[in-house]
C-alpha positions in Angstrom: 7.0 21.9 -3.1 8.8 21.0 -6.2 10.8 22.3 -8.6 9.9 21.6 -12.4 12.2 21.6 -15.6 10.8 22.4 -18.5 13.5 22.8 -20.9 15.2 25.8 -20.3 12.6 27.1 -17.9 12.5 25.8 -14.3 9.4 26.3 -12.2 8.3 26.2 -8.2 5.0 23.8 -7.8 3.2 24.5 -4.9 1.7 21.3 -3.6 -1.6 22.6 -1.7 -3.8 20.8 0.0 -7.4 21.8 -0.6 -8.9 21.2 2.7 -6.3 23.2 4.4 -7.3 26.0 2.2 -10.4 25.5 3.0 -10.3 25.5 6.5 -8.5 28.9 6.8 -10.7 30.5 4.6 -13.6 29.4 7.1 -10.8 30.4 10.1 -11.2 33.9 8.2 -14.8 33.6 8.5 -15.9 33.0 5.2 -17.6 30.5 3.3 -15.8 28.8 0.8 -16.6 27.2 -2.4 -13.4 25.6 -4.4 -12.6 24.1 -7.8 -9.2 23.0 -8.6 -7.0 22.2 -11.7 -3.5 21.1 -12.1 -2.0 24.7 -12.0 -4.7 26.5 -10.4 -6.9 26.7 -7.7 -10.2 28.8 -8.1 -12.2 30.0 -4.7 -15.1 31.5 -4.4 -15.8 33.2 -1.2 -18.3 34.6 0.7 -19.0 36.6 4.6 -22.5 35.8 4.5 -22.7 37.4 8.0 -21.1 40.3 7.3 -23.4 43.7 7.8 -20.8 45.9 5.6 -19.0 45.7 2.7 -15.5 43.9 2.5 -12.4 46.3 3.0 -11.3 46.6 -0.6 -10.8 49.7 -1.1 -9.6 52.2 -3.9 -6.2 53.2 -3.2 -6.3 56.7 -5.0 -9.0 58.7 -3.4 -7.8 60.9 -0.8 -10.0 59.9 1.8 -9.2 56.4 1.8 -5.5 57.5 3.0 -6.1 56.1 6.6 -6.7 52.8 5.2 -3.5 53.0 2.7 -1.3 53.6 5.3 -2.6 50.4 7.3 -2.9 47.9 4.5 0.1 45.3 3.8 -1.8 43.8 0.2 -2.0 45.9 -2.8 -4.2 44.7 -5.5 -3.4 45.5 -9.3 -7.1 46.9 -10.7 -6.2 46.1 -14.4 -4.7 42.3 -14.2 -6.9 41.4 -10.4 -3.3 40.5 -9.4 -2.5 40.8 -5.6 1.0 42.4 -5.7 3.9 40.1 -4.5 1.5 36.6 -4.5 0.5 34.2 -6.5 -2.8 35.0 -5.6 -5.4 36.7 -8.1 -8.7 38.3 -6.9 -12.1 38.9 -8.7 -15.5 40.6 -7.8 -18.2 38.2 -7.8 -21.6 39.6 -9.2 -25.0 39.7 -7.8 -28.0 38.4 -10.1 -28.2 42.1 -11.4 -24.8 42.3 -12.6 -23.7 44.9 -9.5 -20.8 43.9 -7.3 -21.3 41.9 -4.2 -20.3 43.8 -1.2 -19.4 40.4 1.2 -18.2 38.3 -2.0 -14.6 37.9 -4.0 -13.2 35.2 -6.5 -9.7 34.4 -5.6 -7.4 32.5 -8.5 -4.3 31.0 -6.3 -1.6 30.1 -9.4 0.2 26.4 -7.6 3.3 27.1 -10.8 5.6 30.0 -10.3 8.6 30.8 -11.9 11.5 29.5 -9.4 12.9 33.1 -9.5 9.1 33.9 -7.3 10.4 35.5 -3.9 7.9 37.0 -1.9 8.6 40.9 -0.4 12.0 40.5 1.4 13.4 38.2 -1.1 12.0 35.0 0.8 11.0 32.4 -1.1 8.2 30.4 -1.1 6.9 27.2 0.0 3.5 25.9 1.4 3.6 26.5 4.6 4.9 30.3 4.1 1.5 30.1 1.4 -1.0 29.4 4.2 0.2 31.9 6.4 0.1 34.6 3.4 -3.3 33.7 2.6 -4.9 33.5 6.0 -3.3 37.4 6.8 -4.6 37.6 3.2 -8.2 37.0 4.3 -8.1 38.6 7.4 -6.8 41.8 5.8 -10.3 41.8 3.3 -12.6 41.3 6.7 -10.2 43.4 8.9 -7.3 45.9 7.8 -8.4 46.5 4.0 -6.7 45.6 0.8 -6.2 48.5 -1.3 -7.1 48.5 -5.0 -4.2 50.4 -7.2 -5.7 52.1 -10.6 -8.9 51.6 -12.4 -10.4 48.5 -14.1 -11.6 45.1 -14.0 -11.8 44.9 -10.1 -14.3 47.5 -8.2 -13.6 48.8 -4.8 -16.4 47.6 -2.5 -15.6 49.7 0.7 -14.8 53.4 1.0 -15.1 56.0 -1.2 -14.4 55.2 -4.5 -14.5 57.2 -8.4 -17.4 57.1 -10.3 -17.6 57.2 -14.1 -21.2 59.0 -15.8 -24.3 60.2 -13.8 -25.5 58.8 -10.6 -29.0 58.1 -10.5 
């Protein structure tokens, strides 16, 4: 980890190691596909032997409750950001343009303002990163991540609101 100055505005870089990334992603059973740029890191991952959906789920529907009271990561539908991390997450499509149940993007930001303090105030290095991300990954396969108001991410688990007609 260092700390950047750039002019009046100091910033935490996370120095990541790819591999490692990689290799907890897999630990999470998932297949991992990763590009990565100076500030970010961009993940594409897949449960290819997963028979249901991943455990996003949408956090306002009623019957989802059992879920929300379990889940420890909140996802912001509008922005894709994961509340409290400097992780965002994405749906990946199918060829049709539908949402693929065992599939997510994942955007991990490596610059963070140095005020960033994770819940509890503590702040955040690598190490505290890679244990984050693997309870993270476990909680989409496992617990469920709950999905907080409507837009550009789609519940894939649960119940979830519908807009228009069903056919």
């Amino acid at each position: 980890m260092q700390v950047l100055q750039a002019g009046p505005h100091k910033l935490i870089y996370l120095e990541l190691e790819a591999e490692t990334v990689v290799t907890l992603a897999k630990q999470a059973g998932f297949e991992c596909r990763l590009k990565e740029s100076d500030r970010l890191m961009h993940l594409d991952l897949t449960a290819p032997g997963r028979q249901g959906p991943l455990l996003l789920f949408d956090a306002a529907d009623p019957a989802n409750l059992g879920w929300f009271s379990r889940c420890q990561f909140y996802v912001d539908g509008r922005t894709g950001g994961v509340m409290q991390t400097p992780i965002s997450l994405g749906n990946r499509r199918d060829r049709s343009g539908h949402s693929a149940h065992n599939a997510v993007r994942l955007t991990i930001a490596k610059e963070l303002p140095a005020s960033f303090r994770l819940p509890g105030k503590q702040p955040l290095t690598e190490q505290v990163f890679y244990h984050l991300f693997l309870n993270f990954l476990r909680a989409l396969v496992e617990t469920g991540v709950a999905v907080c108001g409507a837009g550009s991410v789609q519940p894939l688990a649960g119940r979830s609101e519908s807009v228009g007609t069903r056919n």
